[in-house]
C-alpha positions as CSV (number, residue, x, y, z in Angstrom):
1,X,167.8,67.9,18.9
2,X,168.1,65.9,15.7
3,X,164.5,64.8,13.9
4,X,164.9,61.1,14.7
5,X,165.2,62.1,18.6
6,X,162.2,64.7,17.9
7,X,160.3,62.3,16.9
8,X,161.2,59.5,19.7
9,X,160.2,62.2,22.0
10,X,157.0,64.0,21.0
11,X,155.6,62.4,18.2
12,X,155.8,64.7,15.2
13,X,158.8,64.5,12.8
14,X,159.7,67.4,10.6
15,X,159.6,66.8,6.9
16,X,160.2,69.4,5.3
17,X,161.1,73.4,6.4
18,X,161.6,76.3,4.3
19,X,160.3,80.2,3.7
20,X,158.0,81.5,1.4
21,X,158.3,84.7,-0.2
22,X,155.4,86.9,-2.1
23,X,154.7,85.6,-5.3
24,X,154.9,89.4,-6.6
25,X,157.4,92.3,-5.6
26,X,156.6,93.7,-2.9
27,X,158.0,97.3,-0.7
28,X,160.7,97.0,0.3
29,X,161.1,99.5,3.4
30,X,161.3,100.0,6.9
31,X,157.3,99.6,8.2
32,X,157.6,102.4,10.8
33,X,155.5,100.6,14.0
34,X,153.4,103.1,16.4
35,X,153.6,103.5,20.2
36,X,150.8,100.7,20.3
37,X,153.2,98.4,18.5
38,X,156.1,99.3,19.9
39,X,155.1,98.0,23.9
40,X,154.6,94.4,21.6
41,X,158.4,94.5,21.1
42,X,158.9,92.2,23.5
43,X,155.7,90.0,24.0
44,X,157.3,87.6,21.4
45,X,155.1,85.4,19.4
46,X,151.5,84.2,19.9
47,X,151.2,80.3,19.1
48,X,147.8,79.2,18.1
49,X,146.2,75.7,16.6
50,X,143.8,74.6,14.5
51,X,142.5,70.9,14.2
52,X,141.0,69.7,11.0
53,X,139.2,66.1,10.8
54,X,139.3,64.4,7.7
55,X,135.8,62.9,6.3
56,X,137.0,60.5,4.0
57,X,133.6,59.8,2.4
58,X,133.8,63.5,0.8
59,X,137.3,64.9,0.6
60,X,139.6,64.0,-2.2
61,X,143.3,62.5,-2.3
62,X,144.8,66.0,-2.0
63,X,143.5,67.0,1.5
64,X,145.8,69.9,2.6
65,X,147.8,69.5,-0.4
66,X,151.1,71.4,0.7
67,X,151.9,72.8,-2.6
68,X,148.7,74.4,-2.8
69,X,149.1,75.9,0.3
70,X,152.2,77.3,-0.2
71,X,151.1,78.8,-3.5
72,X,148.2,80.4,-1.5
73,X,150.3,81.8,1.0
74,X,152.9,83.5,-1.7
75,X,149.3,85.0,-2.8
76,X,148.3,86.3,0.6
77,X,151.9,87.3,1.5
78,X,151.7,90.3,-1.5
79,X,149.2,91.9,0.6
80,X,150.2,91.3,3.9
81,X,154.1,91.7,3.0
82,X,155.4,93.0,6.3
83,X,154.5,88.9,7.4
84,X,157.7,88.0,5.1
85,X,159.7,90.8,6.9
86,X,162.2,90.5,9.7
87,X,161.8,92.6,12.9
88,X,164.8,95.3,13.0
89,X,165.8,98.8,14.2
90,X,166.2,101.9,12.1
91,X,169.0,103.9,12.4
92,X,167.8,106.0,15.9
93,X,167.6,102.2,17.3
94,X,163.4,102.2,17.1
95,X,162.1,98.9,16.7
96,X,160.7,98.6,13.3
97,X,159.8,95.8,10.1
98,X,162.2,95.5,8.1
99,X,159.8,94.4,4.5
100,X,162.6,92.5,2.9
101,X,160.8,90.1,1.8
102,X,162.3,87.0,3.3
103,X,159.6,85.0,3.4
104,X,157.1,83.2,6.2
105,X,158.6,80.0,8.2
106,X,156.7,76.9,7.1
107,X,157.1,73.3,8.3
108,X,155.7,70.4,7.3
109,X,155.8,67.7,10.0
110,X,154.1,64.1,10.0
111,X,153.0,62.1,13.7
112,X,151.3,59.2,15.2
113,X,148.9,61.1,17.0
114,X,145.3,61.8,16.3
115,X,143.1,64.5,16.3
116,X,140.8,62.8,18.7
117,X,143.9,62.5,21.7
118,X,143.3,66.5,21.7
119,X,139.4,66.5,21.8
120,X,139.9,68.8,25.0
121,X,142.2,71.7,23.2
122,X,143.7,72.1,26.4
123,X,146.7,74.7,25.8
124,X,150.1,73.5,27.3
125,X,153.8,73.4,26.3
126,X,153.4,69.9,24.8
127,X,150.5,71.3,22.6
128,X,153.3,74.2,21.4
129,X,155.7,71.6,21.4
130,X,153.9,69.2,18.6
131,X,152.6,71.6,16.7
132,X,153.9,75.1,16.5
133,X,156.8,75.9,14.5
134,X,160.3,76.7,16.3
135,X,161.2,80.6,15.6
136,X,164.8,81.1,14.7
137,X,165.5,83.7,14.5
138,X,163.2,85.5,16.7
139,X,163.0,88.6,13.9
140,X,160.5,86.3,11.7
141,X,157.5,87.9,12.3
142,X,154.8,84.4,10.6
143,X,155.7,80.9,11.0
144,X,153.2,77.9,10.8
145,X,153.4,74.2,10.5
146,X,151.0,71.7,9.1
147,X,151.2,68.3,10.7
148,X,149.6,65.1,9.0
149,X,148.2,63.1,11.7
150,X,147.6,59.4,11.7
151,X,144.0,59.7,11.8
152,X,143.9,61.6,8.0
153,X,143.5,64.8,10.4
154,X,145.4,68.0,10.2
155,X,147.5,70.0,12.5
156,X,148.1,73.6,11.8
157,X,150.3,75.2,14.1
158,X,150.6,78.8,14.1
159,X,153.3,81.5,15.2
160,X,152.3,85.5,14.9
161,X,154.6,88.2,16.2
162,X,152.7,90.7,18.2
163,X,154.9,93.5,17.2
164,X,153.1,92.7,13.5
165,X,149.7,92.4,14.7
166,X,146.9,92.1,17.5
167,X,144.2,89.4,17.3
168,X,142.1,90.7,14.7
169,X,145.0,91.6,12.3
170,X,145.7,87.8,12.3
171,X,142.5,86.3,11.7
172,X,142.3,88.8,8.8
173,X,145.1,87.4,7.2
174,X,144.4,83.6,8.2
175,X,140.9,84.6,6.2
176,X,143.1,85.6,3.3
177,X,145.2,82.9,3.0
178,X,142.5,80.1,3.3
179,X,140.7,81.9,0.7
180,X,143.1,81.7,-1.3
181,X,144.0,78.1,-0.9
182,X,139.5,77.6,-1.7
183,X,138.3,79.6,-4.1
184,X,141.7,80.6,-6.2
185,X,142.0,83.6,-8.3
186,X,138.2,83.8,-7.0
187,X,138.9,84.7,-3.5
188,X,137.6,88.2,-2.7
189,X,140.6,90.0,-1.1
190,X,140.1,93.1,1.1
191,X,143.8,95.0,1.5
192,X,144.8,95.8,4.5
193,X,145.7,98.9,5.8
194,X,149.7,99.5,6.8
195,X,149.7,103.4,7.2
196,X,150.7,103.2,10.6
197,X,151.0,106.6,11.7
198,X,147.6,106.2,11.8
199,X,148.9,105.9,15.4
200,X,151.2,108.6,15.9
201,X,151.7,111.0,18.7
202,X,150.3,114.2,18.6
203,X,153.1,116.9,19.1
204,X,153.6,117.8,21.4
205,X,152.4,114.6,23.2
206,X,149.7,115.8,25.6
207,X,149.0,113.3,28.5
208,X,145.8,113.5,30.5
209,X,145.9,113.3,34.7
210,X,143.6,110.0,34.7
211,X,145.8,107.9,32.3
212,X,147.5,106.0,35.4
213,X,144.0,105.7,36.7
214,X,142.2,104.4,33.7
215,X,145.0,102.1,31.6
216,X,147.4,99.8,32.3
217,X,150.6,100.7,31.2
218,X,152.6,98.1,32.0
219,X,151.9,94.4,33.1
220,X,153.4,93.6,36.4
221,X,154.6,90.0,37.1
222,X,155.9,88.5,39.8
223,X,157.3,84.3,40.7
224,X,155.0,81.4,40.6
225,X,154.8,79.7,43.8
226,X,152.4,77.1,42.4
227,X,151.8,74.9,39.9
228,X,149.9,76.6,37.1
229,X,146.8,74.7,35.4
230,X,144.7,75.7,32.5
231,X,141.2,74.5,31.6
232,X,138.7,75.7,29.6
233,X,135.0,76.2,30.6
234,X,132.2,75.4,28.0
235,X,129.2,77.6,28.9
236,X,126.0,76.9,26.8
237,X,123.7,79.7,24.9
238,X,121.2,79.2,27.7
239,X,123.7,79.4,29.9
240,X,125.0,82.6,28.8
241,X,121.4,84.2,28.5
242,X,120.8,83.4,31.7
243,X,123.7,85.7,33.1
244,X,123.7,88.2,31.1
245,X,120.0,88.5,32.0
246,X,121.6,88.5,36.0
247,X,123.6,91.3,34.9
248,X,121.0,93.7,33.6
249,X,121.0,92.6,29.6
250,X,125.1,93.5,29.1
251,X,127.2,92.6,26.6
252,X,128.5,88.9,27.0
253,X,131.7,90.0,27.6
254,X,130.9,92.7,30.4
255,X,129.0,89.7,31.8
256,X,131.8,86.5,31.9
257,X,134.0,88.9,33.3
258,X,132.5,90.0,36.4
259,X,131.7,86.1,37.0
260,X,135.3,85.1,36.2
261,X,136.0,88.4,38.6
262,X,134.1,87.3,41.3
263,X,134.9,83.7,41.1
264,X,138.5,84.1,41.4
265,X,138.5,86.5,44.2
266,X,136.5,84.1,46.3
267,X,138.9,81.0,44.9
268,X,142.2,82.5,46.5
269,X,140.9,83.6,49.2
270,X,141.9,87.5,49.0
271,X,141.7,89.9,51.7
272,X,138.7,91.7,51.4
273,X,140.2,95.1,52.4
274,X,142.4,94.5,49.4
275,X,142.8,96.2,46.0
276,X,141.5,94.2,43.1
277,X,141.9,94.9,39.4
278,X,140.8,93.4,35.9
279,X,143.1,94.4,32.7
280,X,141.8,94.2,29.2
281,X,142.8,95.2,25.9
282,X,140.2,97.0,23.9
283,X,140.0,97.4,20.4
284,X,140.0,101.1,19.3
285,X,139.5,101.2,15.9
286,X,136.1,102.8,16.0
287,X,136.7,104.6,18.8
288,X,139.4,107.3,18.0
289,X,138.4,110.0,15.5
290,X,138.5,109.8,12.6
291,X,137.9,106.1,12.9
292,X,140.9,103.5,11.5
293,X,139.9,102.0,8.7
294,X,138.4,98.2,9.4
295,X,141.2,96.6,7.8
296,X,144.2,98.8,10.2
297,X,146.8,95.9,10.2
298,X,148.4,95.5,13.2
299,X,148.0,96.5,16.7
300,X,145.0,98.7,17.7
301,X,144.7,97.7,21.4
302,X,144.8,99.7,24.4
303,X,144.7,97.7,28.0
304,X,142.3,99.4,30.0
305,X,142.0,98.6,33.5
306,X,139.1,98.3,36.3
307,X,139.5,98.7,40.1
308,X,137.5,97.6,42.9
309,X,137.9,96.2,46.8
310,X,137.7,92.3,46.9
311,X,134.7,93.2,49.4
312,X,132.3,94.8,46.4
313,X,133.6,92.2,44.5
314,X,132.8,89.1,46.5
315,X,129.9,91.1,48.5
316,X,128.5,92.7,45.7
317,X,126.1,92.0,43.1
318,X,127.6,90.4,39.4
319,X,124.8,93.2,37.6
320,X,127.1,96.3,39.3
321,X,130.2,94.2,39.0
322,X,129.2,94.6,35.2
323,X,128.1,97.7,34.8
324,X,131.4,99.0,36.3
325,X,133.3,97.1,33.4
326,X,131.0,98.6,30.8
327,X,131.4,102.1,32.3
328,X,135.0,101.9,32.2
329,X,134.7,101.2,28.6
330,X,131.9,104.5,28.5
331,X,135.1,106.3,29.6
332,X,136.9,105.4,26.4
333,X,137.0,109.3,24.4
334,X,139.5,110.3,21.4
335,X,141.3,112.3,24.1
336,X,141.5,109.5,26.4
337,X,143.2,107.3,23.9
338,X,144.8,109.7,22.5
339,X,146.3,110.2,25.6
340,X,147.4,106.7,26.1
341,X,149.2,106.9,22.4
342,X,151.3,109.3,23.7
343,X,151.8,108.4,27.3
344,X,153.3,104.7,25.5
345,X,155.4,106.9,23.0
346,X,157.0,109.0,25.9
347,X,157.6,105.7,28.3
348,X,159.8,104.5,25.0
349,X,160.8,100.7,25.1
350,X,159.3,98.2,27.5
351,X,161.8,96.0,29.5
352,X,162.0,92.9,28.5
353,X,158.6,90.5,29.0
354,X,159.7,88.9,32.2
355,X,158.7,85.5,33.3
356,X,156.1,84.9,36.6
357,X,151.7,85.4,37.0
358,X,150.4,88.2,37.5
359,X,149.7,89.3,40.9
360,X,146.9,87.0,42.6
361,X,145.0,90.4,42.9
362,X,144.8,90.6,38.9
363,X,143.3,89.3,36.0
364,X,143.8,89.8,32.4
365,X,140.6,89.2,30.3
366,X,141.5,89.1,26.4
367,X,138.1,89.0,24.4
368,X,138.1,86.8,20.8
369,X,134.3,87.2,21.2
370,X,133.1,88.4,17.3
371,X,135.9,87.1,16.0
372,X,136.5,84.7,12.5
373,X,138.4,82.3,14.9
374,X,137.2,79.7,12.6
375,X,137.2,81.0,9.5
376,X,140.2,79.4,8.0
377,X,138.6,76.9,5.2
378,X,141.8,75.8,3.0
379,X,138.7,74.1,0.9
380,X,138.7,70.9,2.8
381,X,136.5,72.2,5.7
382,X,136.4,74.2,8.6
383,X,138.6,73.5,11.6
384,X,137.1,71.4,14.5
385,X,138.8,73.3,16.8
386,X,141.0,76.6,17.5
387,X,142.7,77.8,21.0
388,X,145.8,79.5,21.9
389,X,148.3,76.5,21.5
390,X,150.0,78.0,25.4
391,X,149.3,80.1,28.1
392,X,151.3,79.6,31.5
393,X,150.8,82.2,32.8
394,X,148.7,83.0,36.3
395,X,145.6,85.5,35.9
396,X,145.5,85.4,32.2
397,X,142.1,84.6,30.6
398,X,140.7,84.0,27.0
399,X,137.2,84.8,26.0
400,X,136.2,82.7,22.8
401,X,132.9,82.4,20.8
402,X,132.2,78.7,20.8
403,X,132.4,75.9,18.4
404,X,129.9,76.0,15.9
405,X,128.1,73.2,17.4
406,X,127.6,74.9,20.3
407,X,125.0,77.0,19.3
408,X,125.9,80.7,20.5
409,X,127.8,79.9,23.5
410,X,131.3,80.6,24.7
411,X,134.6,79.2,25.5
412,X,136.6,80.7,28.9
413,X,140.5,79.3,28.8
414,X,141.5,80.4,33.0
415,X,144.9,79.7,33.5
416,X,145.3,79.9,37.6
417,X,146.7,77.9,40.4
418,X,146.4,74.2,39.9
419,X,145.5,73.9,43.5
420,X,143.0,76.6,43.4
421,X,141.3,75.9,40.2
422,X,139.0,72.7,41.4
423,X,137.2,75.3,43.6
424,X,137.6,78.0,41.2
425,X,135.3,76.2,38.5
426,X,132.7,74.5,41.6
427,X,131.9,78.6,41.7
428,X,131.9,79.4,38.4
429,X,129.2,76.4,37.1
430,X,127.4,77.1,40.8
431,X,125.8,80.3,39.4
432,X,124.6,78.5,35.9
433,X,122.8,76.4,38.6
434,X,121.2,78.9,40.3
């Protein structure tokens, strides 16, 4: 598609696209990636965006200047090298990064549209569309785009590959790079961590009888039959005191999900003789021994899973719903996860990440809660709003603190059945009205 069609089409028109490098030498090596990297291969990239409005009263003329944020992200890029690598194999065929250096993807595009026309954030193809950057070739591992909108607002579209990095790994570096781009040769920098093998199998790998039982090893998908939707439900501080205080004083997260659990069981109607299971990918930095350090870049995520009979879910009460979550995550020992390291090593290379939903018996809950999702401040503000910039896919849920504004509450992104969703989100605000 040329840029004159783009633009006809969806609004944004590409100026200007090209890679930035480092600004210093950096290794150049093969990043050796660990079994917990290695199942990422083929999840692709993750597209995020961030909104920015711009107060004209206080900012100056050089709001999201491009040079200076490409001189910031040269800076950030010495730390975070493997970003400006390429995804390859060594010579036995493993998946690894190759740190040559080539540089980050970034676009600068210009549109019509206004930051206001996405006051929802609702994550969709055409959201992707505008305003992440096209990968090509799939081995970059970082592309963004910044896109001027007619309002004086700001677009910035973001591509991570999750062979590079999970969730936290990102914001890290977003933090770096906006502090950069603020504060200058003043921005407090704290280095990442890329010893990998951090992660390595123990030898020989030694796998324990309740791994099946206790992780998720591989995410099973099968053919929409329905439309999908996504929408995203606002839930207030009082709100979310008031459930957790339902389910016995857990954690917020323990809490949403036995709602979101319950709520979608009853929604499509399941059997209640039938086998019903929530998927989640925990962060073990803290929890094998020795601890990583806080900084581990890249992927430090283990997807455990919780079982149950639609009957104790829709029968039961949300406070042992709950607790069952959090004792899973009681479960959670150094030889446990140590366990799961090695079980991912000996499986080797995940098939390709198919198309489809998960089953309608399944959900996947991945937690942002705690997270700097909005601490990117380029020095002209913080973003109005953050969100995945996609998810399409049936049974996948995100967990997000929420905006500032909001005063301690949280944001839930369900992406279900369109047809099922009306009645999914009558039950979920039904218990806030209790």
């Amino acid at each position: 598609m040329d840029k004159a069609l783009k633009s006809e089409i969806e609004g944004v028109e590409e100026i200007e696209s090209c890679f930035i490098a480092p600004s210093e030498d950096t290794p150049r090596q093969g990043l050796w990636l660990s079994p917990l990297d290695i199942v990422m291969v083929s999840r692709g990239h993750t597209p995020t965006v961030y909104f920015y409005q711009r107060d004209t009263a206080t900012v100056a003329a050089d709001y999201f200047e491009v040079g200076r944020l490409k001189e910031a992200m040269a800076k950030a890029l010495v730390a975070f090298y493997p970003l400006a690598g390429r995804l390859s194999v060594d010579g036995d065929g493993r998946p690894e990064i190759d740190c040559n250096a080539e540089g980050a993807l970034f676009v600068v595009a210009q549109s019509k549209l206004t930051v206001d026309a996405f006051s929802d954030l609702k994550p969709s193809p055409e959201l992707r569309r505008l305003f992440a950057p096209r990968i090509e070739p799939a081995s970059i591992m970082l592309g963004v785009q910044v896109t001027f909108l007619s309002c004086g607002g700001v677009a910035l579209g973001t591509v991570l590959h999750h062979v590079a990095i999970d969730a936290l790994s990102a914001f890290h570096f977003f933090q770096t790079w906006s502090s950069f781009c603020r504060d200058g040769e003043a921005a407090m920098l704290e280095l990442p961590c890329h010893e990998r093998t951090l992660l390595r199998t123990r030898s020989p790998p030694i796998v324990h009888p309740d791994v099946h039982s206790m992780f998720s090893l591989k995410l099973n998908f099968c053919e929409p039959s329905d439309p999908i939707s996504t929408k995203i439900f606002v839930i207030s501080k009082n709100q979310l005191d008031a459930l957790k205080q339902i389910c016995g004083g857990l954690s917020t997260f323990c809490a949403m999900s036995a709602l979101v659990w319950q709520c979608m069981c009853i929604a499509r109607r399941l059997p209640l003789d039938a086998e019903t299971r929530v998927i989640f990918p925990v962060n073990i930095r803290r929890r094998v021994k020795p601890p990583l350090p806080d900084r581990y870049f890249g992927n430090a995520l283990v997807d455990l899973k919780v079982a149950s009979t639609v009957r104790d879910i829709v029968l039961g009460t949300l406070d042992v719903t709950a607790a069952q979550i959090k004792n899973a995550l009681g479960r959670l020992d150094d030889e446990m996860l140590q366990s799961a390291i090695d079980y991912n090593e000996m499986a080797g290379m995940p098939n390709k990440h198919t198309k489809g939903n998960l089953p309608d018996t399944e959900l996947r809950m991945v937690s942002w809660l705690g997270m700097p999702v909005y601490d990117a401040d380029f020095g002209w503000g913080k973003p109005e709003m953050m969100s995945r910039a996609e998810s399409v896919r049936g049974g996948f849920v995100y967990m997000m603190d929420g905006i500032d504004n909001d005063g301690g509450g949280v944001r839930v992104l369900m992406c279900m059945e369109a047809r099922k969703m009306e009645e999914f989100e009558r039950l979920f605000y039904a218990k806030f009205a209790q």
